[in-house]
N, C-alpha and C positions, 0 to 999 in steps of 0.2 A: 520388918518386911518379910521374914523369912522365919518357918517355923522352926521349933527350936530341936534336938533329938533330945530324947526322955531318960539324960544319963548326966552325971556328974563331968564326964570327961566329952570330947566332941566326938561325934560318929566314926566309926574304925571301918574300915574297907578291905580288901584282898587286893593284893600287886595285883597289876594288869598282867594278862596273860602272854599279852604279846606287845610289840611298841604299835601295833594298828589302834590297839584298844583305847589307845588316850589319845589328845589331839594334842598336835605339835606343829607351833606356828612359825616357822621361821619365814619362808618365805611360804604365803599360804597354802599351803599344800604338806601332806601328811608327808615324816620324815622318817622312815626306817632308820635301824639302826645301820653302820656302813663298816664294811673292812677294807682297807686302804690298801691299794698298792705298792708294791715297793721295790725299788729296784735289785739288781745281781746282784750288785757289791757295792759297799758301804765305806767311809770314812770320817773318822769321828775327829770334830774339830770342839775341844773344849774353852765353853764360855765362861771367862773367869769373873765376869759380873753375877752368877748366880750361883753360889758356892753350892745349893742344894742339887744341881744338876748333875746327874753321876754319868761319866765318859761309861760307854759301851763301844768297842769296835768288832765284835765280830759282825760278818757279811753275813746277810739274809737273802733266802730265796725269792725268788718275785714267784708272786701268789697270780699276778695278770694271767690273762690267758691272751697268746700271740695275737690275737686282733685287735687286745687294750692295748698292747704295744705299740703297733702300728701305728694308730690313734692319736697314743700319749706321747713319744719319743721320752724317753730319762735322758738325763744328763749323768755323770759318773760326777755326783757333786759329795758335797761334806755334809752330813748330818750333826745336825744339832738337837742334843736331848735335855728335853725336862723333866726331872722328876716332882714326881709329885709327895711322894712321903719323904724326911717326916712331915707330918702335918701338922706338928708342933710349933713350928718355925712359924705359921701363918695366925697363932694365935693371937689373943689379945685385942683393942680394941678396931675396928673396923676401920681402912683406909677414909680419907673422907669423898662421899660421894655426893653429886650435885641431884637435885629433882629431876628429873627427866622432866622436856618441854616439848608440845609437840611444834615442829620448826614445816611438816608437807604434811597432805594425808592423797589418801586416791582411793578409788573405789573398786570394785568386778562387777560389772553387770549378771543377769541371768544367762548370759551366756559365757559369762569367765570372761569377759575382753575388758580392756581397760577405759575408765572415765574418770576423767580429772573433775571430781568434785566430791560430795559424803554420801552421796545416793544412797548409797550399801550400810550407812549407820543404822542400828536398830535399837527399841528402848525394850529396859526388862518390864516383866508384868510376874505376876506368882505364878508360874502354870498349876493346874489341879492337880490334887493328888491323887494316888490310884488308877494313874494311866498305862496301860502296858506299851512299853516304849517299841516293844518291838513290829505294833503297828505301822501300816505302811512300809513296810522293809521293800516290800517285792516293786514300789514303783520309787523308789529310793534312786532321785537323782545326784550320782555321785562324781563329782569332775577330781579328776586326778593326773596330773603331767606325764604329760608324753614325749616330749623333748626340754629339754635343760631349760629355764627359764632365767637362769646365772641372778644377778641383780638388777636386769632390768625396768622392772615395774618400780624399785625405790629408785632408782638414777633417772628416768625420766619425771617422777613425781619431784626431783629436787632441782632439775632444769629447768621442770613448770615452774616451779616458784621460781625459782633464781632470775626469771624471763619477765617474772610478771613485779618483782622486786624492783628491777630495774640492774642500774650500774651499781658495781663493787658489791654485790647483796649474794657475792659466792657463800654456800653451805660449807664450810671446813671443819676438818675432826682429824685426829689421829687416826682413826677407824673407822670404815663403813661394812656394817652386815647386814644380816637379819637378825631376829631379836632370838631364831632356835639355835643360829651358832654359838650366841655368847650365855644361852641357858647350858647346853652343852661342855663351854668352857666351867662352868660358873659352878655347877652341880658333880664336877668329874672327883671332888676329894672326897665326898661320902656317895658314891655311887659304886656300887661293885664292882654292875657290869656295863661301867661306862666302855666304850669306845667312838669313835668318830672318824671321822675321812673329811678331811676340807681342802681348797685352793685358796690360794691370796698373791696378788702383788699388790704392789705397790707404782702409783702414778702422783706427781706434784706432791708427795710426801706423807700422803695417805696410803693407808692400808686396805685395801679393801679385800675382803674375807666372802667366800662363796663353799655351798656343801658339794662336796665330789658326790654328781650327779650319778654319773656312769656306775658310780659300786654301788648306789643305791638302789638306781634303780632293776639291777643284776641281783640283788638280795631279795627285791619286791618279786620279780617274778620267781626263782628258788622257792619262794615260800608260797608264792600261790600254786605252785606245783606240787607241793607237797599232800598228798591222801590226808586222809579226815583218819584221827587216831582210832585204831580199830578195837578199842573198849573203852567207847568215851562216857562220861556219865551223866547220865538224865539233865544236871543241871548246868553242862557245862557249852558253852556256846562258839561259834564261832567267830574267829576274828571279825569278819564281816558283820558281823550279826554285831558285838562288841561295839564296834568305830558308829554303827549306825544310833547305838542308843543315844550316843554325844549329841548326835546331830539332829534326832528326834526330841533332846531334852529343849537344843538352842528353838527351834521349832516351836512347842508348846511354850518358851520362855522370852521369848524376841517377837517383838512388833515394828515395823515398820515407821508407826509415828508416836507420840508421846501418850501414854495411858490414859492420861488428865483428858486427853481431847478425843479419844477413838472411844463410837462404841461400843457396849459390849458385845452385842451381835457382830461385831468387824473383828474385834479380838478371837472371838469363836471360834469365825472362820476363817483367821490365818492360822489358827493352833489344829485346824483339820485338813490344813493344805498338803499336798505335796513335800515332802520331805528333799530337802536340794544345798548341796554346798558351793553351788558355784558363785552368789553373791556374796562377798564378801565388801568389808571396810578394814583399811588398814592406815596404823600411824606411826607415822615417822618421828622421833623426836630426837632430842640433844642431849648429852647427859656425859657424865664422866666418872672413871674409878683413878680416884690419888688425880696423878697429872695426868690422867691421858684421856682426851675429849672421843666423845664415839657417838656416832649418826647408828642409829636401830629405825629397824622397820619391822611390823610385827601385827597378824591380825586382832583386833578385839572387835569382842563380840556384841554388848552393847552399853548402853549410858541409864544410869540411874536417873540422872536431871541432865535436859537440856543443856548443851555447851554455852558456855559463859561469853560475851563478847570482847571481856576483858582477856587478852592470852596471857596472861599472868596466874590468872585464878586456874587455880586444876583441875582438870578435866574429869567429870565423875562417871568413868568404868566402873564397870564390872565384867568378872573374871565367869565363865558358868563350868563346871564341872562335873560329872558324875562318878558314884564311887559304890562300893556294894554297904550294903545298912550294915550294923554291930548287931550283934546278939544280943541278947537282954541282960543289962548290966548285972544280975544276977550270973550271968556264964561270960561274962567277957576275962578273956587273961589277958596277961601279957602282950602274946604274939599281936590279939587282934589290933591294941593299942599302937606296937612298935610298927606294922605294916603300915597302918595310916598316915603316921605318923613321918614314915619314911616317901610316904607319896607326895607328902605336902611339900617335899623340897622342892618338885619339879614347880608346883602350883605357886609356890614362893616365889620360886628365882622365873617362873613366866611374867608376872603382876607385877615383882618388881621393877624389873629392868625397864617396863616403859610407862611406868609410874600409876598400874591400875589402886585402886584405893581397897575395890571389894572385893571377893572368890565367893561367887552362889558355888555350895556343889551337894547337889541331889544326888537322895538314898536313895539306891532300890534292890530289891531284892537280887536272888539266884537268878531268877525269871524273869528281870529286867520291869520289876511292878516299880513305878514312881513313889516311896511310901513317907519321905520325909525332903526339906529344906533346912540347911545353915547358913547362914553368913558370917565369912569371917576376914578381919580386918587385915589386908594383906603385911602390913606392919609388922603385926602384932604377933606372927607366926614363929619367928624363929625364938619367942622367949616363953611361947605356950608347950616348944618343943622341948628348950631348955630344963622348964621346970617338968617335965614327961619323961620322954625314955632319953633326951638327948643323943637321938641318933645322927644328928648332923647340926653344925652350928652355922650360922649366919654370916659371922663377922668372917671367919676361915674361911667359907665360902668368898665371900668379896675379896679379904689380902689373899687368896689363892689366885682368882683371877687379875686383880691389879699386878702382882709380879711379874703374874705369864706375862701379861699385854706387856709390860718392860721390858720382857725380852724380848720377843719375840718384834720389839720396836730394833733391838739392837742387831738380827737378825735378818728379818729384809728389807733392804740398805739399799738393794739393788735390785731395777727391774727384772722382770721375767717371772714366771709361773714356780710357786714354792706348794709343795704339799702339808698338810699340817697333820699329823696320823699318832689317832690313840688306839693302840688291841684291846683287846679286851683282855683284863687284869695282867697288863706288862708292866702298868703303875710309871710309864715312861711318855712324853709325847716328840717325836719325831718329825722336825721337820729339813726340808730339802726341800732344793730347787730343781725343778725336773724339766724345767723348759725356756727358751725366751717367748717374748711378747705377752698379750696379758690371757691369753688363752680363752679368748672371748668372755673376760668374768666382766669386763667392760664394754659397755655397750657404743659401737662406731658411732652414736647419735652424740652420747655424753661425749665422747672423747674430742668431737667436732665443737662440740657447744664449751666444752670447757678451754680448750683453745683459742678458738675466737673470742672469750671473757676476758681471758688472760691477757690476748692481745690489744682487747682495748682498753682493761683497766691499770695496765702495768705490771697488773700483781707477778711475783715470783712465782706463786701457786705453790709456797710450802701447806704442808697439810696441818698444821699447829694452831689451829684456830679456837675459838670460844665456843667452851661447853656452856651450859643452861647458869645463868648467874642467878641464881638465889636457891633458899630452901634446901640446907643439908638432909640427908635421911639417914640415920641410924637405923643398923641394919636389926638390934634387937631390941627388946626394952626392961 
């Protein structure tokens, strides 16, 4: 489907310049990277189920500024540390992991609002090469949150099903997020300059996990504030300019309805439309790391072939991407190799976790020219890396995240608002409980509906329910 790059090895890219530059799906909308709050003073209560977690008690300043306080209330509670190194520990073969299924999906219309149905599915087509992506920039319809959107859109997309299931047909999992917190989780042992800021409680024995809105979006405006570097070079672009090529590529590379039946004059002219991220489609599926079941919600972007009517058979995603071309394998080193290489983790651990199958991701120049297509088989990546620069493994990746989720089970036990907080290179993750109630990461609609299920179905509402029953996936090969 997809043209090949003119090298022995796959096309090599440059890091993004900024986290605007790539797209990150958690709940759909772009995720900066976040600094967490913390409170005055600290106490370290050690967890002897995870020998690798190293006790720290000295007290930390709070970084908040007095009206996050006001906002947030802390609690003077006990912090619990994870370490993350050594990384050794987590070697060896890969937790076992279930297929991701999808169990809801939901749609955004053109206006970002919500509809319960696939509207928003789109199919791939090859777009043309030689496009300069940075067309259309200037009427570049970009929707981007304004207020906390928590989990909303996945908890009412699994009370739509659960309504239309019928009796006992409740969605359970140890875990509910989105699918950019537990990329986040999933990516933090070979990521440098991982950190994060999250929320979680816990309701009928579920977890559910949401991104600390507020530092986010306090970091988004900081950075939009910041002047344009005053010796910047010819080829070098702006954030903005950046985030839009992505969206210019899904554009030229997403249609509406199935290839086979559109024609090419209608393909044409959606690849000349208007540039806009506010339609989306997103799916929710089942899946699990070792024991512990997890409900993900996550955008993708579009389907190679038609969905099957059978929900058993897999769904064929595809992943789209864009990345900067290789130099001509005559001057390619190292560096260019290990940088690419180091990208494809996020592109891994996105595809994986809700079981996309393919990653399109388009070369294009300095200049943002469209000059080449790959595809590559999202499987297949952590043993293409292996045998390359082996800058990150796969299977480390997963037993890094199945432990945490262990603890972090053994950890919030008890209602109320817990922080989850990685700095950037502390190599530690911190959490505390900072508050009661569930700090609206649940929504008064669910909390009603799941109530009333419980009371007419008996259930206890522990949260220990059945991940995706079939189809192991090995995470290298």
């Amino acid at each position: 489907m997809a043209d090949k790059i003119p090298s022995s090895r796959p096309a090599v890219s440059v890091r993004s310049q900024s986290p605007l530059s790539e797209r990150d799906d958690g709940p759909p909308r772009k995720r900066p990277q976040t600094r967490a709050p913390q409170p005055t003073t600290s106490r370290m209560t050690a967890n002897a189920s995870v020998p690798s977690a190293t006790p720290q008690s000295a007290p930390t300043e709070s970084t908040e500024k007095p009206s996050q306080l006001k906002t947030r209330p802390q609690l003077q509670a006990d912090v619990h540390r994870f370490s993350i190194q050594p990384l050794h520990r987590f070697k060896g073969p890969s937790a076992s992991i279930k297929r991701p299924r999808e169990v809801a999906h939901f749609s955004f219309d053109e206006d970002h609002k919500y509809v319960e149905d696939e509207s928003g599915i789109n199919y791939y087509v090859p777009p043309p090469m030689g496009v300069d992506l940075k067309e259309g920039f200037e009427t570049f319809r970009h929707y981007e949150d304004k207020v906390d959107a928590h989990l909303d859109a996945m908890l009412k997309a699994l009370v739509d099903k659960e309504k239309k299931s019928g009796k006992n047909s409740r969605v359970k999992a140890d875990f509910v997020t989105w699918r950019g917190m537990m990329t986040k989780i999933m990516t933090t042992p070979f990521d440098n300059f991982a950190e994060f800021s999250m929320f979680a409680t816990i309701h009928d024995g579920t977890i559910y996990i949401e991104e600390d809105f507020p530092s986010r979006a306090a970091e988004r405006a900081a950075e939009a504030s910041q002047p344009p570097p005053r010796h910047q070079h010819p080829d070098q672009q702006s954030r903005e300019m950046m985030t839009y090529w992505g969206y210019k590529f899904e554009t030229l590379a997403l249609i509406p309805t199935p290839p086979s039946i559109t024609p090419p004059a209608e393909i044409e002219q959606h690849q000349r439309s208007v540039v806009s991220n506010h339609a989306q489609h997103c799916s929710i599926v089942n899946t699990s790391f070792g024991p512990h079941s997890l409900i993900l919600g996550g955008e993708v972007d579009g389907l190679l072939a038609p969905k099957s009517s059978d929900p058993d058979t897999p769904i064929q995603w595809a992943e789209l991407k864009t990345a900067e071309e290789l130099p001509p394998p005559a001057r390619q080193q190292h560096r260019d190799i290990l940088k690419f290489e180091r990208k494809l983790l996020k592109f891994w651990a996105q595809s994986f976790l809700l079981g996309v199958p393919k990653i399109i991701v388009g070369f294009r120049s300095k200049a943002g020219i469209l000059r080449a297509l790959q595809t590559f088989n999202t499987h297949e990546l952590p043993g293409m890396v292996r045998r390359g620069t082996g800058c990150w493994d796969g299977n480390v990746c997963i037993n890094f995240a199945t432990e945490f989720l262990g603890w972090l089970k053994e950890i919030v036990k008890e209602e109320g608002v817990w922080s989850i907080v990685l700095k950037k290179k502390s190599g530690v993750v911190e959490v505390r409980k900072i508050k009661e109630g569930t700090g609206d990461i649940l929504s008064e609609d669910f909390l009603q509906w799941r109530m009333e299920a419980k009371d007419n179905s008996g259930d206890p509402g522990r949260g220990h329910g059945p991940a995706a029953t079939d189809g192991e996936v090995e995470a290298s090969v």
